[in-house]
Each structure stands twice: as C-alpha cells, then as structure tokens.
C-alpha positions as CSV (number, residue, x, y, z in Angstrom):
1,X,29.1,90.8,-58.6
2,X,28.2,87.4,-57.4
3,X,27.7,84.6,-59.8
4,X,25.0,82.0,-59.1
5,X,25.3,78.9,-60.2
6,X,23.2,77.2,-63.0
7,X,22.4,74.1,-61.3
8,X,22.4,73.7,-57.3
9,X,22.5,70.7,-54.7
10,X,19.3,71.0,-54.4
11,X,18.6,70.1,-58.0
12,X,20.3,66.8,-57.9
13,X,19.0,65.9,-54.4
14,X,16.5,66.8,-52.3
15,X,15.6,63.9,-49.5
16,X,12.5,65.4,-48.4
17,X,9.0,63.2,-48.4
18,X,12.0,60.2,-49.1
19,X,10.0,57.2,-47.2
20,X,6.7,58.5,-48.9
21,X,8.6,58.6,-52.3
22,X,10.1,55.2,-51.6
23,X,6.7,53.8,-51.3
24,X,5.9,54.8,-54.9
25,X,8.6,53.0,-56.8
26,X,8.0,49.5,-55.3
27,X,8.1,47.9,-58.2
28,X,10.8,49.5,-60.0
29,X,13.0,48.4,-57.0
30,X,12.2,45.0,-57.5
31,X,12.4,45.2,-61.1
32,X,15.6,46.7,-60.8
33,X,17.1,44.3,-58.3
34,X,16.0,41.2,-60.1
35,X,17.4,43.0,-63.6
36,X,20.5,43.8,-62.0
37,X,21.3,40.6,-60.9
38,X,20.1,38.5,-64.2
39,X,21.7,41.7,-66.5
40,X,25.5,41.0,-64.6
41,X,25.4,37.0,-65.3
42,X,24.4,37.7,-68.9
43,X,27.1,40.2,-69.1
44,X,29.5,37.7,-68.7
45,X,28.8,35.8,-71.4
46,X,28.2,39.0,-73.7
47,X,32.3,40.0,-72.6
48,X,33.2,36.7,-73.5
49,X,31.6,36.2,-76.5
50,X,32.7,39.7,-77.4
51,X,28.7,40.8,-77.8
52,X,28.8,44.3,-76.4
53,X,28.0,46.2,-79.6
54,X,25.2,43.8,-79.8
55,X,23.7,44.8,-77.1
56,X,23.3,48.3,-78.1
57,X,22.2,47.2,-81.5
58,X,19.2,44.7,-79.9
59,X,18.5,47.7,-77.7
60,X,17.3,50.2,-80.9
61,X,15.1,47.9,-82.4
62,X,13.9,46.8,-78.6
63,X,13.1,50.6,-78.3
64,X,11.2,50.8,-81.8
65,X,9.7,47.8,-80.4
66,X,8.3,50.0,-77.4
67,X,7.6,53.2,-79.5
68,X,5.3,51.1,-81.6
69,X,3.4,49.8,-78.5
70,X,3.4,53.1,-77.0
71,X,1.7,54.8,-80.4
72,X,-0.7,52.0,-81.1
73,X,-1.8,51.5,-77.4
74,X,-0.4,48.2,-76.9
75,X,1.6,46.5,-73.7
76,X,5.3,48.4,-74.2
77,X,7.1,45.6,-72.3
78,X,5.9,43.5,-75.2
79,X,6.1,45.4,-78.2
80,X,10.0,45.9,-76.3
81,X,10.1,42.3,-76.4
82,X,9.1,41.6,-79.7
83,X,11.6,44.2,-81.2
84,X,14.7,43.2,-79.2
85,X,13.7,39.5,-80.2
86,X,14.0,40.7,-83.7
87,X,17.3,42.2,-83.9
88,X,18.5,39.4,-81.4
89,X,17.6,36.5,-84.2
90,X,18.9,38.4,-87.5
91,X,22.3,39.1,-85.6
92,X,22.1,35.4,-84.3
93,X,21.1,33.9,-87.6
94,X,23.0,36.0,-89.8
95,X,26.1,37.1,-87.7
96,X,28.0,33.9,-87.5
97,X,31.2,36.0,-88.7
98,X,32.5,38.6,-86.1
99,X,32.7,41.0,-89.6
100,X,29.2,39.8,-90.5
101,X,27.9,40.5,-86.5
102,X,29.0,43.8,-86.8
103,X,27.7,44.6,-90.0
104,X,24.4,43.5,-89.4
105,X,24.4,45.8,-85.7
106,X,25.5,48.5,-87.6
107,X,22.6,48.4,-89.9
108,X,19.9,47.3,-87.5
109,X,21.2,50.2,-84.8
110,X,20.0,53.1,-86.8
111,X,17.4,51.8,-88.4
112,X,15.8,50.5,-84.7
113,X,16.9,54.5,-83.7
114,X,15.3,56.3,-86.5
115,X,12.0,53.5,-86.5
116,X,11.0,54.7,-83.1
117,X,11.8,57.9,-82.9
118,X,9.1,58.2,-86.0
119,X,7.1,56.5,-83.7
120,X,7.3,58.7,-81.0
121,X,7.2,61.8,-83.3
122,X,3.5,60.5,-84.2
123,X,2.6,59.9,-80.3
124,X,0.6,62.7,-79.2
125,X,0.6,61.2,-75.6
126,X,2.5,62.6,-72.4
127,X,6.0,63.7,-73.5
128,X,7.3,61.6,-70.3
129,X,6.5,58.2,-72.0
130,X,8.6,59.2,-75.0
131,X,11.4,60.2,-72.6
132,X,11.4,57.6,-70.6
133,X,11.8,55.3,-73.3
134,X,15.5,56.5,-73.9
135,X,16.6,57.1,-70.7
136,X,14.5,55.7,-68.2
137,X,11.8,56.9,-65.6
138,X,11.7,55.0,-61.9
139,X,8.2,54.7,-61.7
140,X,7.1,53.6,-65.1
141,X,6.7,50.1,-64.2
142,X,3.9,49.4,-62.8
143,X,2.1,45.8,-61.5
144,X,1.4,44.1,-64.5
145,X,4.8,45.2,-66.0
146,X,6.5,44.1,-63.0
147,X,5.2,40.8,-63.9
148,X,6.4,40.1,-66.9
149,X,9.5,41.9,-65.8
150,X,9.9,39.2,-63.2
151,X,8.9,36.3,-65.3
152,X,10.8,37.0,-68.1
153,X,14.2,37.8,-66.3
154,X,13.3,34.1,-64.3
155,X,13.1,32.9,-67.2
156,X,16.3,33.7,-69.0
157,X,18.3,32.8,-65.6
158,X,16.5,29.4,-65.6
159,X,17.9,28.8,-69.1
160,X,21.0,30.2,-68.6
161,X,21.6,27.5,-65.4
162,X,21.0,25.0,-67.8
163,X,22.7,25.9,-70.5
164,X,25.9,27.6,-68.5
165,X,28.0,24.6,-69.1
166,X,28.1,24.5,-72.9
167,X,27.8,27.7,-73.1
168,X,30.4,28.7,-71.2
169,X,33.1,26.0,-73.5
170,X,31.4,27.5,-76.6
171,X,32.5,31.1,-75.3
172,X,35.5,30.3,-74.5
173,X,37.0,28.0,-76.9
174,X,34.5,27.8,-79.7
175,X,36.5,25.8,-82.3
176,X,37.3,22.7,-79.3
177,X,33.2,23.6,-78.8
178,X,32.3,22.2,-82.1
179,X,34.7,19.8,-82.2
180,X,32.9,17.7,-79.1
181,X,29.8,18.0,-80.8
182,X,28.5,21.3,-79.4
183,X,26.1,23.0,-82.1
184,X,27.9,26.3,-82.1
185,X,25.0,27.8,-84.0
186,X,22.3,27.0,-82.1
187,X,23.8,27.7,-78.9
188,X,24.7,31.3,-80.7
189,X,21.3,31.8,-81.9
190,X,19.8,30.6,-78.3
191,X,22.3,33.1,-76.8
192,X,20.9,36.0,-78.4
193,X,17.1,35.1,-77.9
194,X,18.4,35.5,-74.3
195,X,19.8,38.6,-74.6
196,X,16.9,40.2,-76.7
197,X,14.6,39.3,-73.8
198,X,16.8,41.0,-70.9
199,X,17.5,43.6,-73.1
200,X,13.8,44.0,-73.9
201,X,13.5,44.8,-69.7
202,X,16.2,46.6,-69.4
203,X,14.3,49.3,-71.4
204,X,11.7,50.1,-69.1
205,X,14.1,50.8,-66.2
206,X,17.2,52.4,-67.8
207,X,16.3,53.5,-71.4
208,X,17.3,52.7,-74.6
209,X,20.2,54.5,-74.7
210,X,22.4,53.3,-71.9
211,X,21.6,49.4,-71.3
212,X,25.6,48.6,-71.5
213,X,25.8,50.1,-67.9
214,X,23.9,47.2,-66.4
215,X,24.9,44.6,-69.7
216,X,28.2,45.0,-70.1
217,X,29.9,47.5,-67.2
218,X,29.3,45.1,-64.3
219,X,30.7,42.0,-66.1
220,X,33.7,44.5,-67.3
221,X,34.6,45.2,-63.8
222,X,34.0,41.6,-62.5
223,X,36.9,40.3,-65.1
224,X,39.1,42.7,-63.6
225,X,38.9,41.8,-60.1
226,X,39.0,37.8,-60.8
227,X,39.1,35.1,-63.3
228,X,37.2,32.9,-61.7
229,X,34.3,30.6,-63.2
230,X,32.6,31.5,-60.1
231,X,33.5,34.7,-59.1
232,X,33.2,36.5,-62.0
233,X,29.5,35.3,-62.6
234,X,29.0,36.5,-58.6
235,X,30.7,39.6,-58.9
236,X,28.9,40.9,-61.8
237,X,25.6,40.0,-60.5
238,X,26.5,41.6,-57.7
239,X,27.8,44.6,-59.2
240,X,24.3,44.6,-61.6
241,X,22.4,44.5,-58.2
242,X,24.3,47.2,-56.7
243,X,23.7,49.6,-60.0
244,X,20.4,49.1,-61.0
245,X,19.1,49.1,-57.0
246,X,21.5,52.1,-55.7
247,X,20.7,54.0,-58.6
248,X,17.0,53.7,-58.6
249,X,17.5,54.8,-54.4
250,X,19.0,58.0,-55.4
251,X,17.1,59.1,-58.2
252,X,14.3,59.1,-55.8
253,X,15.8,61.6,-54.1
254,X,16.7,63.9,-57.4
255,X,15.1,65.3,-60.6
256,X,16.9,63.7,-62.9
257,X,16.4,60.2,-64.8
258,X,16.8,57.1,-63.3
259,X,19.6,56.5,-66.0
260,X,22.6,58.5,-65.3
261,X,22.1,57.2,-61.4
262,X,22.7,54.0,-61.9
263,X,25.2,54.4,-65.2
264,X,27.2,56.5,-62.5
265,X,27.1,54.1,-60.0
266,X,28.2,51.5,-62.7
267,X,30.9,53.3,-64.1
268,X,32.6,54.0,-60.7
269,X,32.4,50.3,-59.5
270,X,34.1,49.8,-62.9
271,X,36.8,52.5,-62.6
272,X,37.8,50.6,-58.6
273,X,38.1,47.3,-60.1
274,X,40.8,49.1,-62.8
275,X,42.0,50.4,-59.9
276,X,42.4,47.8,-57.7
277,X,43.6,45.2,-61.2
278,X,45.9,47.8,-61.6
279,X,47.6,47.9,-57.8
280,X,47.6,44.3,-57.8
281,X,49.8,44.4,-61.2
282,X,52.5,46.4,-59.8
283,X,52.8,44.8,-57.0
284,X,53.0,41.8,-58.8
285,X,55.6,42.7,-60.9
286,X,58.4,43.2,-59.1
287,X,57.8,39.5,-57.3
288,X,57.6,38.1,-60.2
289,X,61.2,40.2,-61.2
C-alpha cells in the first residue's frame, strides 16, 4: 500500500505566474523592506532595554486596535495605531519598575487578545481580513496604507537618529543616565510611543501574533555576531530587511501566510549567528588558556 503524503511540495511552492504575482504585492515589498529595516534598529534598543515581552503586549492591543477598525469600517492601519499607542503609554507611564512593566504586559496582553477577537467574532466581512490580522497576508496593503506605512516608519527612524545618543546611555547605564541629567522617564515613555507606532505597522505585514520575528529576532542575532555601537544597529537592520523582504518573495510563491516565511527566515539567520558566536568562543578559549 502506498502512503500519500498530507501535504506536498507543491503546496508550499509553486513558482508558476511568479513575475505576474510579483507585480501584485508591490507595496507589501516596499512596506516590508522599509519595516524591516526601521523594525531591526528599534530591536536594538528593545534587547537592551530588555522590552521584548513589550512588544508582544503593544502588539494585542495594536491588534484590538485593527479589529475595531476593521468592524466599524474605519482605516485599520490607524485604528492599529491608536491601539498599539495605547498599550505603548500605560506600559511607558506606569512600567517604570521591570516587576511593574511586566505586570502591566501581562494584563494588557490578554485583554488586547480577547478585545479583538470579540471584534472579529462580530465582523461579518471576508474571513481573510480577520486572518490576516493575526498572521499576516502579502497583499493587504494597499496604496493609501502603504503611505502611512511609509510615513510613519520615516518617522520613528527620524526620531530615533535624534534621540540615539541618549537613548542609547539611558539603555545602557540608566542610573549614570539620570545622574548627567538625562530624564529617564521621558526618554522611556518616548521610547515606547516609538515602539507602539512600528508595532502598529508591523501588523499589517506579519500579524499580530508573531511581530518579535522582525522586533526582536534580528537585533538577537546582531548581538551575537558583534558588539559594536555600529554594527549591531547595521546588522539588525540588515537582518530585518532580509526577513521581512525574503519572506514576503517566497510566500508569493506558496499558499501559506506571509508570516511563518519571514519568521523562518528570521529564526535561521538567528540560529547562524549562535552558531557562528559559538565557533568563535571555542576557538577563543583555548588562546585565551
């Protein structure tokens, strides 16, 4: 008796109609690219702060955000905005205290989880919007989204050049932060805003569920290749870049969501860099004997 397998090649990829396909999702290439590289230099900043459960925490309410957009028929990059802007002040505000931070997450995520999926239980729309909200979908972006894609991801890495400096100390060395004068804070709080709005984006491209792969993975792998105050930011923008844009290319040519694509892609740029920190280490060691 021969067995046939459940799921074949050809339902992962199939590269026929490719360059017509590739035509389609435009925008969501751009979007991507321009994520990916503003998503790794944030990244850095979330490792060294020690933010990543933040970001999954700004990334439910950004997604009850979008439900409620999606159910009332207003703009879901904004109503994605205006919940991850949310979340991102009450965990700036109120999570001064690593124990408070993570209190505060831990409330917010499944309250942001069980707001939209209310939301989306009440949406009578196509059952690919609601989807696509948790995991992604390469060609829900579309011009006007693109836009404010693009101008809000500008945005944050225009405020992040001017601000890299103290932020950076503040990350770093907090207590010699506030001791020259730097509002720890403020700069916190700022931080945050920042993250809520890149969070907000990363939404529409790889869901709700798995923003870490382009907010936190990259920067991960950077820090294990180099620690560099120049080549880590480089790396991990890089690394973004290569994620979101190489993941979006083959999920053109499969039937699955854009998401685990690019959280694959992430994930194995992450396990080289271990790989890599690790070979160095050894043959460090005995030199250093």
């Amino acid at each position: 008796m021969i067995s046939v397998p459940l799921v074949s090649w050809s339902d992962i990829f199939s590269f026929e109609d490719y360059g017509a396909l590739l035509a389609l999702v435009q925008n969501s290439l751009i979007a991507g690219a321009v994520l990916g590289l503003v998503g790794g230099l944030i990244g850095v900043f979330v490792m060294q702060r020690d933010l990543a459960f933040a970001v999954h925490g700004v990334s439910e309410m950004s997604f009850a955000g979008a439900a409620a957009a999606l159910l009332f028929g207003f703009n879901i990059v904004g109503g994605s905005l205006v919940g991850a802007m949310v979340a991102a002040a009450l965990i700036g505000v109120l999570g001064a205290k690593a124990r408070d931070r993570n209190s505060i997450i831990g409330v917010l995520m499944p309250f942001g989880l069980g707001l939209g999926i209310l939301f989306l239980s009440l949406y009578d729309g196509r059952s690919a919007n609601r989807f696509s909200l948790l995991t992604g979908q390469i060609i829900s972006v579309d011009t006007p989204d693109l836009a404010w894609l693009i101008g809000i991801c500008v945005a944050v890495f225009v405020v992040l050049l001017l601000v890299w400096r103290p932020l950076r100390f503040d990350s770093l060395d907090p207590a010699s932060a506030a001791a020259r004068g730097i509002p720890s804070t403020l700069v916190s709080i700022g931080f945050m805003l920042l993250l809520g709005a890149v969070v907000a984006v990363s939404v529409q491209i790889i869901g709700a569920l798995l923003v870490m792969a382009l907010l936190v993975t990259p920067a991960a792998a950077a820090m294990r290749l180099s620690a560099g105050p120049l080549a880590v930011p480089v790396l991990a923008a890089v690394f973004g870049f290569v994620s979101a844009v190489g993941g979006i290319l083959l999920a053109i040519a499969g039937t699955l969501p854009v998401s685990p694509y690019i959280t694959t892609i992430s994930f194995s740029i992450y396990v080289v860099c271990r790989v890599v920190a690790w070979g160095r280490a050894r043959v460090a060691r005995p030199v250093a004997a």
